[in-house]
Each structure stands twice: as structure tokens, then as C-alpha cells.
C-alpha positions in Angstrom: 8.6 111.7 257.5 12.1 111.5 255.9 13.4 110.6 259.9 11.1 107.7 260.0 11.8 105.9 257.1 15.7 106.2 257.4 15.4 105.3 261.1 13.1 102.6 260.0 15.5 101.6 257.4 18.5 101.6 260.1 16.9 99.8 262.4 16.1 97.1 259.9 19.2 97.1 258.6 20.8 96.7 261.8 18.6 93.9 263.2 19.5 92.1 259.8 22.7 92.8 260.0 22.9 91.6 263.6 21.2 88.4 263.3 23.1 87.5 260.0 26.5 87.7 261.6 25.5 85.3 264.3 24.1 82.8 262.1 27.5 82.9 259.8 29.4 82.7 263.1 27.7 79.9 264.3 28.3 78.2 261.0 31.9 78.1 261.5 32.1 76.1 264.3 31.0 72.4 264.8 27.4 71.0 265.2 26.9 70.5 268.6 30.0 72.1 269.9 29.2 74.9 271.8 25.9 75.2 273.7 25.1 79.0 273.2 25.1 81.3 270.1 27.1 83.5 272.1 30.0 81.0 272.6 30.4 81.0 268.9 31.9 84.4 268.7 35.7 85.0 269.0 38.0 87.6 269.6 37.3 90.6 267.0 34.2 89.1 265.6 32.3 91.1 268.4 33.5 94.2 266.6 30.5 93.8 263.9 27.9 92.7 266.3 28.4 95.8 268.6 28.1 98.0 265.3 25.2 96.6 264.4 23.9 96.9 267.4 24.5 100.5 267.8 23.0 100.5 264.4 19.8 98.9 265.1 19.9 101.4 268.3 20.1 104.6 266.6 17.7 103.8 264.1 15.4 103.4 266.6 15.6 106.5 268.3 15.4 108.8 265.0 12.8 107.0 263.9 10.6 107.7 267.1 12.2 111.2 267.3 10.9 111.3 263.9 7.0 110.4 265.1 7.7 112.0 268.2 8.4 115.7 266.0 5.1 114.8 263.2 
């Protein structure tokens, strides 16, 4: 049970964490400037996104291993 809930909590956190950089990166630049979310990130601001993404990743793998093992 204790792999479910961290794995839950990592995956949570990481979806959070994801989502929440793109919205402050998209709040740096100008209203109507740039057409995608994507375009809004520069240089080493991918750095955190791909973190969090591996994040949300793992999470999600120990948290079914988890289920997968009860």
C-alpha cells in the first residue's frame, strides 16, 4: 500500500508540477504572441518540464507496480 500512495503522490505532484510551469511560462510572454503553449518555452526552461515529466512518469509505474504486487 505504502507504493501506491507515494506513486500516487508522485504522479500528482508531477502533473502539478508540469502544468504549473507552463502556465507561469506562458505568463511571461505577451497576450496573443505566440500561438502555442509550447512556443512559450525557451532555452533551459525545458529542464523543469522534462523533470516533471519523468516525475509524473515514475509515479505512475510504482503506483501500478504497487496494485499490480497487492
Amino acid at each position: 500500500m505504502k507504493k501506491v500512495i507515494t506513486g500516487a503522490a508522485m504522479l500528482i505532484s508531477g502533473v502539478i508540477g508540469f502544468v504549473g510551469w507552463f502556465i507561469a511560462c506562458a505568463l511571461t510572454v505577451q497576450p496573443g504572441a505566440r500561438s502555442r503553449v509550447w512556443g512559450c518555452l525557451n532555452g533551459m526552461e525545458w529542464i523543469p518540464v522534462i523533470v516533471f515529466t519523468v516525475l509524473a512518469v515514475y509515479g505512475l509505474l510504482l503506483a501500478l507496480k504497487g496494485m499490480k504486487d497487492e
